[in-house]
C-alpha positions, 0 to 999 in steps of 0.5 A: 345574176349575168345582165347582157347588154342590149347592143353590142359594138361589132368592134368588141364583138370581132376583138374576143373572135380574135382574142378567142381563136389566139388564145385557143391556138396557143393554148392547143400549142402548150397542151400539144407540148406537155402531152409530147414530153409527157409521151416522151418519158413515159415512152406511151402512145399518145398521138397529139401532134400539133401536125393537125392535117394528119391526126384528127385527134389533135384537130379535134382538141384544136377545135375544142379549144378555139370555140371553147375559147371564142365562147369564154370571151363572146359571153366575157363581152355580153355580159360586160358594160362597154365603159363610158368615157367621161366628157371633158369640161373646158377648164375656164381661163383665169384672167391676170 
């Protein structure tokens, strides 16, 4: 079973955002060009372009897939313990 842990370091929390919204910008960027060489030798229609201000279709897979991927890392970091650095013993000094 998921344990979530009870406080969440803001600084984790805004790393998967990031994380999240990259991945998920990439991710569109390897879809948009597999669909666009897939359309090119099958000579279809498929109107995914990574021009997303004029085909919605893409926006709404660039959208899919950013959210899909915030939500993958968000919960990748909730359910993960923060690690614990140990604390460091001096080590004694020998004497001559």
């Amino acid at each position: 079973m998921v344990q979530i842990t009870a406080k969440q370091d803001p600084l984790r929390l805004s790393a998967a955002v990031i994380l999240g919204i990259v991945t998920g910008s990439i991710l569109f960027l390897i879809i948009a060009l597999v669909i666009g060489a897939f359309n090119d030798m099958t000579h279809m229609n498929i109107s995914v372009t990574t021009n997303v201000a004029e085909n919605i279709f893409s926006l709404v897979l660039l959208v899919i897939l950013i959210v899909g991927c915030v939500a993958g890392f968000w919960w990748k970091v909730v359910t993960t313990p923060p690690s614990e650095s140990k604390p460091v013993e001096p080590v004694p000094e020998q004497e001559d």
